[in-house]
C-alpha positions in Angstrom: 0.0 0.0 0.0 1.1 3.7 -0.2 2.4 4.6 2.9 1.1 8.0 4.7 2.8 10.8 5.0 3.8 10.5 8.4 4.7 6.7 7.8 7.6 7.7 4.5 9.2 9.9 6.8 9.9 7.1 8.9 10.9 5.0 5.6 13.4 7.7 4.2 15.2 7.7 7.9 15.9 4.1 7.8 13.2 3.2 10.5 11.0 1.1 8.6 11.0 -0.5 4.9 7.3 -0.5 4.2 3.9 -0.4 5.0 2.3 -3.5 4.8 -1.3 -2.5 5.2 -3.7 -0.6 8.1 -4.3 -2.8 11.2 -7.1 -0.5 13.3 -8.1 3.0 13.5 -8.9 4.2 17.1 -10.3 7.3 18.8 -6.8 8.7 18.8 -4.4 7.1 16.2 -4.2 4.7 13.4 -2.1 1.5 13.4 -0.3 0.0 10.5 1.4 -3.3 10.5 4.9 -2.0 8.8 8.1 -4.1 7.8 11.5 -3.3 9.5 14.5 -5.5 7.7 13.0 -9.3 8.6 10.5 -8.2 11.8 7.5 -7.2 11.6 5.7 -5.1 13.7 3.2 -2.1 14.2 3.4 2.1 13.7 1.0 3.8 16.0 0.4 7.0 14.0 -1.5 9.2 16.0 -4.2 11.9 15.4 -3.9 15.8 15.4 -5.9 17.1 18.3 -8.7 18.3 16.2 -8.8 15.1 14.5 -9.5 12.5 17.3 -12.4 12.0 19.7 -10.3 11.9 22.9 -9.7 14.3 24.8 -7.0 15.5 27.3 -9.0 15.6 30.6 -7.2 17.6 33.2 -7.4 14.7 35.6 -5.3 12.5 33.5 -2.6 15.5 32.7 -2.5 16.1 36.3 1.6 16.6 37.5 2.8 15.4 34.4 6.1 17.3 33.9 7.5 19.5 30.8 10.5 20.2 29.8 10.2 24.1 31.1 8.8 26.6 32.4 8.3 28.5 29.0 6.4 25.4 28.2 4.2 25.1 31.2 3.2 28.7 31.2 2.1 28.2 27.3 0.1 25.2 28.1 -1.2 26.8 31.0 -2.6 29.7 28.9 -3.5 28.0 25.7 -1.2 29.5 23.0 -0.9 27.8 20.2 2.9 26.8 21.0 1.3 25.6 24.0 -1.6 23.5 22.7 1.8 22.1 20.3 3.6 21.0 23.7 0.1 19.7 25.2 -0.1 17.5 22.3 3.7 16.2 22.1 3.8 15.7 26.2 0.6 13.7 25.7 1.9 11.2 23.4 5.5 11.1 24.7 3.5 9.8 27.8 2.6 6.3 26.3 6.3 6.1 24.9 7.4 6.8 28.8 5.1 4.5 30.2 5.8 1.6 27.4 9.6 1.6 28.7 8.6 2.0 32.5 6.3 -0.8 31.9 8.3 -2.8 29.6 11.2 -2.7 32.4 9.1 -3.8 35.2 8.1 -7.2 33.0 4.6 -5.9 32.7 3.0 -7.2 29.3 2.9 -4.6 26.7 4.1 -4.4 23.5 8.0 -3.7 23.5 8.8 0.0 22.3 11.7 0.2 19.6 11.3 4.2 18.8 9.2 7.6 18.6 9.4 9.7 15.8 7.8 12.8 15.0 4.5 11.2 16.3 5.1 7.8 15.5 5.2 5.4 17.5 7.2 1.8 16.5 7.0 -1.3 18.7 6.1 -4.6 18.6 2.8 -6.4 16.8 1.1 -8.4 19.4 0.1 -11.7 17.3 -1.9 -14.7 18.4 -1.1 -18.4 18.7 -1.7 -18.5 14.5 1.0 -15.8 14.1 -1.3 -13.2 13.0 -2.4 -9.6 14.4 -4.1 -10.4 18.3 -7.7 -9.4 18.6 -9.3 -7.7 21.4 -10.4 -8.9 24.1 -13.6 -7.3 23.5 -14.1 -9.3 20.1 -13.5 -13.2 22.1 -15.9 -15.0 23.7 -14.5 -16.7 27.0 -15.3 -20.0 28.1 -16.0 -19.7 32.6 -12.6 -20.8 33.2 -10.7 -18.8 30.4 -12.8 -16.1 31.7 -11.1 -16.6 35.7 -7.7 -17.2 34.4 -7.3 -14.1 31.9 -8.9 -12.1 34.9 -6.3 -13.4 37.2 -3.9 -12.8 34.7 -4.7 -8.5 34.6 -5.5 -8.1 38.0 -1.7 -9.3 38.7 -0.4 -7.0 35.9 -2.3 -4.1 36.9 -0.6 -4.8 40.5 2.8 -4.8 38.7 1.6 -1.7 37.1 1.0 -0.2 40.6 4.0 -1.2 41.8 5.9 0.7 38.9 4.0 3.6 40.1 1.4 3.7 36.6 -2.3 3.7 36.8 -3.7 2.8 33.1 -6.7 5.3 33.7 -8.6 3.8 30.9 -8.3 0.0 31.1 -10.9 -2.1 29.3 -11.7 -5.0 26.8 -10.9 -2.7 23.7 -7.1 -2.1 24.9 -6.3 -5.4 26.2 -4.7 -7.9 23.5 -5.3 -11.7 23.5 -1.6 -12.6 22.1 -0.2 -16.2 22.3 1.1 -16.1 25.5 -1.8 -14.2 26.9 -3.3 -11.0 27.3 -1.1 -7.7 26.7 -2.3 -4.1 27.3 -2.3 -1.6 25.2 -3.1 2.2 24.3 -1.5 4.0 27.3 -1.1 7.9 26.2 -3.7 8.8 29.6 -1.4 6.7 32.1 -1.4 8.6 35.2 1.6 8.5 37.7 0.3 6.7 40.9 1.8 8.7 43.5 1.8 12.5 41.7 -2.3 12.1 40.4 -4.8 13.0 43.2 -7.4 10.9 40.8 -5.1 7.9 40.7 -7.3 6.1 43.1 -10.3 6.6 41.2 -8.5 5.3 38.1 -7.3 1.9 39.4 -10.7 1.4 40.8 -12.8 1.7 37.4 -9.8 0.0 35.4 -10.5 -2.8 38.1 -14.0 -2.2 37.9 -13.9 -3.0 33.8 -12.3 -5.7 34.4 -14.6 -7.2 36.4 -17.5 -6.6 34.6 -16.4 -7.7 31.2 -15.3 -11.1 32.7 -18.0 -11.1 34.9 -20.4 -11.9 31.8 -18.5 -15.1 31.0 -18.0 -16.0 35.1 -20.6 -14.4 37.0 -19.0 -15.3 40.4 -16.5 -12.8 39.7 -18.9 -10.3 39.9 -19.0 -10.2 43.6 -15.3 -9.2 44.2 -13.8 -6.3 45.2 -10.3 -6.4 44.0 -9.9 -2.9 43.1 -10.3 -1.7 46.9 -8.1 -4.4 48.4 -5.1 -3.5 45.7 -5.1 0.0 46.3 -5.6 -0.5 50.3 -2.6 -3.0 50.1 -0.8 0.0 47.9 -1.5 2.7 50.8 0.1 0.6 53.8 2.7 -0.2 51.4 1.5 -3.7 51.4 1.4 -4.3 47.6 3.9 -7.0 45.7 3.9 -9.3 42.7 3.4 -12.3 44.8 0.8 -10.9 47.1 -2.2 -13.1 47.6 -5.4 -11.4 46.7 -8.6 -12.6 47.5 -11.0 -10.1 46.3 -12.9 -9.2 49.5 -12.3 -5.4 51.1 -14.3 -4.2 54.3 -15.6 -1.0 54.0 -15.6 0.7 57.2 -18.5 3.0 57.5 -18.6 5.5 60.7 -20.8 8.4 62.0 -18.4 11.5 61.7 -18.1 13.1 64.9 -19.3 17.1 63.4 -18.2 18.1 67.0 -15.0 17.0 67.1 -13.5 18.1 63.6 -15.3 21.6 64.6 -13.0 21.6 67.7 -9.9 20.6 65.8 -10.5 23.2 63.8 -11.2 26.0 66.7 -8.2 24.9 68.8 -5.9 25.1 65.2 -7.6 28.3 65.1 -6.6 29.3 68.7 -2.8 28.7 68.2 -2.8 30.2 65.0 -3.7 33.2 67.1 -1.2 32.7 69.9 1.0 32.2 67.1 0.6 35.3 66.0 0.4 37.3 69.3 4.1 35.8 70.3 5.9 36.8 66.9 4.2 39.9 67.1 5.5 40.8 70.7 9.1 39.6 69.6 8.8 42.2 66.5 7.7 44.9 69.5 
């Protein structure tokens, strides 16, 4: 096929020979299955802004660093060099978060380079040697269905434990390759620690998890795995080999109104006293 644009830049530097043909087109990028010297493998080409459904919610961009200040104050007022380093700090993310992931054994595809907006790294193919479907396009039987489940839940705890949050974890970017399921599509993944919606993330990625396997075993509706990982996660309880058993007890209490409105008067108070002593050591 005729390669795009973006694609024969990649060919006249050497990084790929050709295009073999397009592989999916998603809500932010298109994917072509491309030749490099005897591999083959896969060239994420994403979208301009303008041209893709997704947008950059503040609550995944949330503490992501730039590389300066000029830059942050751009992107903080909306310039149009700004919106320009929005866009390339949003897709430099998945590259960062492929090699972070990639290092910590998690499965996702390997990364091999980015260039101007291009993304090469591995095809995921199945047992048959051709491209993996989605998880959302396989029907499970009840124990494919616990093991695969299994499977994620332990990857999204190595995930946590490289300090990543997916943010947008589902059975349309989850792989079924030969040697099991491999995530994908991570441009939103939020640091764990530096994201004050990380919490909220692990639990819906969870959350999809269990409902989509949930329909193929019903049992595994009933768990609460998202709420146990990121408890584990808080008291620093959270390893590969930890043994999770999908129960979490909520503890529900009456808030004592009284007392958080005397905290609050006697922080008042020595804010005061504060006050009154570094005033009388000014006098």
């Amino acid at each position: 096929m005729k390669p795009p644009a973006r694609l024969q830049a990649l060919i006249e530097e050497g990084l790929i020979d050709t295009v073999v043909r397009q592989l999916m087109s998603g809500k932010e990028a298109m994917v072509y299955v491309v030749r490099c010297g005897h591999d083959t493998r896969c060239a994420k080409v994403y979208k301009e802004a303008t041209q893709r459904s997704f947008r950059q919610a503040v609550d995944y961009t949330e503490n992501r660093k730039v590389k300066n200040t000029r830059q942050a104050r751009a992107m903080a007022k909306g310039t149009r060099f700004g919106r320009q380093a929005q866009e390339a700090a949003w897709q430099s993310a998945e590259v960062d978060a492929l090699y972070r992931l990639a290092a910590a054994g998690v499965h996702v595809p390997k990364p091999y380079n980015f260039h101007d907006g291009v993304l090469l790294m591995d095809l995921v193919v199945d047992a048959n040697g051709d491209a993996a479907p989605r998880l959302n396009d396989v029907q499970f039987k009840p124990d494919e269905a616990r093991t695969h489940h299994a499977t994620l839940l332990a990857e999204v705890v190595r995930m946590l434990g490289a300090g990543v949050v997916h943010g947008d974890l589902s059975e349309f970017n989850i792989l079924l390759g030969a040697d099991g399921p491999v995530i994908i599509d991570l441009p939103q993944a939020v640091d764990a620690a530096g994201n004050n919606h990380a919490q909220r993330m692990l639990l819906r990625d969870v959350d999809n998890l269990r409902h989509f396997f949930g329909r193929f075993a019903p049992e595994l509706l009933q768990t609460d795995y998202g709420h146990e990982i990121w408890g584990l996660y808080e008291r620093g309880a959270l390893h590969e080999d930890v043994a999770l058993t999908g129960r979490f007890e909520r503890v529900d209490g009456v808030v004592d109104m009284t007392a958080v409105l005397r905290e609050i008067d006697d922080a008042r108070a020595a804010e005061s006293a504060r006050r009154l002593r570094l005033q009388s050591v000014g006098s």
